[in-house]
N, C-alpha and C positions, 0 to 999 in steps of 0.2 A: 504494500500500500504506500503510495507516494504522499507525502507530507511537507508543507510546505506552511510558511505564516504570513499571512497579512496582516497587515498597519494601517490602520486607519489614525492622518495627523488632521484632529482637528479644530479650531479656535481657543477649544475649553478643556480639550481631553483629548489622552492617546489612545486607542485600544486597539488591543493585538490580538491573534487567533490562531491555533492550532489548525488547520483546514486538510482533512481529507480528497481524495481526488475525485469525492461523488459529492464535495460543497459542503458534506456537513464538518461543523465545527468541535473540535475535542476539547478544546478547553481554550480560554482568551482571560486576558489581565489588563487593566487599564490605568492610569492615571492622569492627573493633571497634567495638562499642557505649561510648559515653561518659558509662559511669555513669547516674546520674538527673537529670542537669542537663540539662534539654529542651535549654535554649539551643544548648548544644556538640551532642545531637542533631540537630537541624532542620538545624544547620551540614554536620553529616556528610551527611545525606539529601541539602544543597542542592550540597555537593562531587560525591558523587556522580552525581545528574542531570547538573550540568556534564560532567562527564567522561564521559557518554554523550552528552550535545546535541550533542557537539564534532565527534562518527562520525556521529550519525543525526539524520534531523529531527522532532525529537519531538514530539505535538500538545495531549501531557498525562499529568500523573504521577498513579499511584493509591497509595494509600502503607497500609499492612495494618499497626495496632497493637494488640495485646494489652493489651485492656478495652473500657470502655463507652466509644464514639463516639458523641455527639449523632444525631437523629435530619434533621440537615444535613448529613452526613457534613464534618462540618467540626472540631471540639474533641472533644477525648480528656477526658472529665469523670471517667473512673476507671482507670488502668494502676496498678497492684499493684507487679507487674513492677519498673516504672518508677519508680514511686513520686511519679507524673502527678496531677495535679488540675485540672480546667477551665483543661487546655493548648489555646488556638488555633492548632493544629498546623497546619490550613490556611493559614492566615492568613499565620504565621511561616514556611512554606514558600514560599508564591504571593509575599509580597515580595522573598524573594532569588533564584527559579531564572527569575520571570514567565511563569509558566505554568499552566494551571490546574489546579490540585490538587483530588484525590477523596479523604478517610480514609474507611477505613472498621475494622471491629473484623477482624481476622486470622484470625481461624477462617471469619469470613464468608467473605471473600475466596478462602478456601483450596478455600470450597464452592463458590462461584462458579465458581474455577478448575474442578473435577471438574466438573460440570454443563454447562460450558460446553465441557471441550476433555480431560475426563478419563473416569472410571469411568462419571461420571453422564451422559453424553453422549446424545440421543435419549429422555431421560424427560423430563417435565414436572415429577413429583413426588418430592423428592430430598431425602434428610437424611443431611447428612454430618458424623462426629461421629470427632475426631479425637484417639485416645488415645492420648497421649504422657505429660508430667509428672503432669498434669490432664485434665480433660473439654474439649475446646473441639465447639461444634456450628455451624453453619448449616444452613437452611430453604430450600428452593427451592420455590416453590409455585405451579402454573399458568406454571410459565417464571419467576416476578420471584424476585426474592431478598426473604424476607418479615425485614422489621427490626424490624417491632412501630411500636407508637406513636411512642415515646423513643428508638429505636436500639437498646433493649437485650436485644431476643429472644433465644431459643435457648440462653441458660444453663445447660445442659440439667446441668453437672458440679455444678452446686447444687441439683438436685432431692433433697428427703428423700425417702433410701429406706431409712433406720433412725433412725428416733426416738428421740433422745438418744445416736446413736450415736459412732463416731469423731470428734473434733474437726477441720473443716476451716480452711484459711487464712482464709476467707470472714469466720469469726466463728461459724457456724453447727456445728452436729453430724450427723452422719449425712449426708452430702451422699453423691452418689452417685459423685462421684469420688475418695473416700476407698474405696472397693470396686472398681473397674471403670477403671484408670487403671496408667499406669505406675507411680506411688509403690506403689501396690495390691500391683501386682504383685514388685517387690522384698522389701515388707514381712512378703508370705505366703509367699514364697520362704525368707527369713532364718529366721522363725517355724519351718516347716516343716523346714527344714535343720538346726535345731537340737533338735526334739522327734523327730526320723527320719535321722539323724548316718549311721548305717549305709547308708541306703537314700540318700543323698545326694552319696557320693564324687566320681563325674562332674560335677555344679554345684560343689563344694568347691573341686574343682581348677581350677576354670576361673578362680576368686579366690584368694583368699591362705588357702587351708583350713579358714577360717572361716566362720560362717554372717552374722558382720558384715560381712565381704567381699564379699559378694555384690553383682554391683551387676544391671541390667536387662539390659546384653548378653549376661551370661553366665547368667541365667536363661534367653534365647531361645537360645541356643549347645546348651545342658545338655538342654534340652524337644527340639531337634531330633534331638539321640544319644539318646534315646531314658530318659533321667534322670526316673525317678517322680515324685519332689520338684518338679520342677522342673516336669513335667505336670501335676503337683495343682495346684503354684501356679497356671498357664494356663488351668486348668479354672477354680478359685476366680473369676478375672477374669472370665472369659469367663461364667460362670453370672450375675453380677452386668451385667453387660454385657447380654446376651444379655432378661434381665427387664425391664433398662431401656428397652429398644428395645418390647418390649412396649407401656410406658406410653407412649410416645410413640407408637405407633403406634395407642391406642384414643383419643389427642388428633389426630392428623394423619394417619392414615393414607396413609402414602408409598406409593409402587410402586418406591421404592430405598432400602437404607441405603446409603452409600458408608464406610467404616471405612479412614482413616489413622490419621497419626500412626506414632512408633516403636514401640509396643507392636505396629501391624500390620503392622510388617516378619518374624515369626514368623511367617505366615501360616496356613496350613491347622490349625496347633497352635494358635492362637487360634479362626479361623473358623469349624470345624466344632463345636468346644464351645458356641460364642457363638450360630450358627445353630438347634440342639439345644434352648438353653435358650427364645432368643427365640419357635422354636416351638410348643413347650410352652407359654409363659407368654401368649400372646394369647389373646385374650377372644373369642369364638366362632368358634375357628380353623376352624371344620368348615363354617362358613358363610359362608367371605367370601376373597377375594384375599390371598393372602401377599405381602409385599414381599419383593423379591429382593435378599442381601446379597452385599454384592461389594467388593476390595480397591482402596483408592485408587491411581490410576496416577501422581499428577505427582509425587508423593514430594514434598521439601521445597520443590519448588517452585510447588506450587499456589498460597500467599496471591499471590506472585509474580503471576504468571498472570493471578491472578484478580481483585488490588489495579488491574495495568492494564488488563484489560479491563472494569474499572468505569470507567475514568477514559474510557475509549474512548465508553463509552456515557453517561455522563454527561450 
């Protein structure tokens, strides 16, 4: 049985995993994140591995970090997050655990995971787009995982999709995960809870009876008791969502979306608005294959998953 670990790096916490060659995972350990100082990271990642080499016999680490990975899955040239810049994260990892290490960007990975041992399991053509903070996406095309030239594909939460619109982290406006994202979603929730006070009691109470209160769980709590406000808001997402899959779909034409992330823990309250919109919004729907959308299975642990069985394959 091949054995391998993934690393998931990410904002607040690391966690690592034991991962067999049929996905499931043997055992994982995690810890706080250390800041922006790579150095103290790599440290944690290589503590870690240890402290799994020690039970299993490992043949390689794949390690999932949030940004632009080189197109050698070897240096992190852009984590935000992190506040990374042309980190040889491989490098600095393969010197202390001696083993061969895989980076690759976290969202990838995550799709990798689904694709390989989750939602997207038995398709070929698979775009999984995972809506939590922000947008994150991977591309599975013909079975490979498609990275682009650079490594930096699939950005898909920086597509303009309103022109001078809302101000993104990025730098840019109008990005599409400024619409179609968990931030999105608390944002139109707050907005909404505050011009519709009356019709919003249920979300109200779920926070401190304010509409600043509001945070994303209790938008999905309020949407599930059956809360208007808090339906609009799900709707707002989910129509924005829902369009953007469109455009990606008259660029790639998948035969699956996979949708994680925490915003798709809300389920059917998301999916069937998101479903609705996406089919309405394709470009000669009457004439051609729908892709079929469906909810990610590994939950947070797909980069996991899916960081080591890139390393596996490597």
């Amino acid at each position: 049985m091949s054995l391998t670990v993934g690393v998931d790096i990410g904002g607040t916490k690391i966690a690592a995993g034991v991962v067999d060659d049929k996905g499931a995972i043997l055992a994982k350990q995690r810890v706080a994140t250390a800041g922006r100082d790579a150095e103290k990271v790599e440290e944690s990642v290589a503590e870690l591995v240890a402290a799994l080499s020690a039970k299993y016999d490992i043949e390689a680490v794949g390690i999932g970090a949030a940004g632009f990975v080189d197109e050698k899955r070897s240096r992190v040239n852009f984590a935000p997050n992190l506040g990374w810049r042309d980190e040889p994260l491989r490098m600095a990892v393969e010197g202390i655990v001696g083993l061969p290490v895989v980076v690759e960007n976290d969202a990838n990975a995550a799709a990798w995971g689904e694709y390989r041992f989750g939602a997207g399991r038995g398709r070929e053509y698979v775009v999984t787009i995972t809506v939590g903070t922000g947008i994150g996406a991977g591309i599975v095309l013909d079975g490979q995982l498609y990275r682009g030239r650079w490594g930096a594909a699939a950005e898909f939460g920086h597509l303009n999709v309103e022109p001078g619109g809302r101000p993104c982290g990025c730098g840019n406006r109008g990005c599409w995960e400024q619409y179609a994202s968990g931030n999105a979603l608390v944002r139109e929730a707050r907005y909404l809870a505050s011009e519709r006070r009356s019709e919003a009691e249920t979300l109200l109470n779920f926070g401190d009876g304010t509409p600043e209160g509001v945070q994303g769980v209790h938008v999905t709590k309020a949407a599930r008791a059956g809360d208007p406000v808090a339906l609009a808001a799900f709707d707002f997402v989910a129509r924005w969502l829902g369009r953007g899959m469109a455009d990606i779909t008259a660029i790639l034409d998948p035969e699956c979306f996979v949708i994680g992330g925490g915003v798709s823990e809300a389920g059917d309250v998301l999916l069937a608005s998101t479903v609705r919109a996406f089919t309405e919004s394709v470009s000669g729907k009457e004439h051609r294959e729908m892709a079929s959308v469906v909810v990610a299975q590994l939950g947070n642990a797909a980069g996991m998953v899916g960081a080591a069985d890139l390393a596996r394959h490597r």
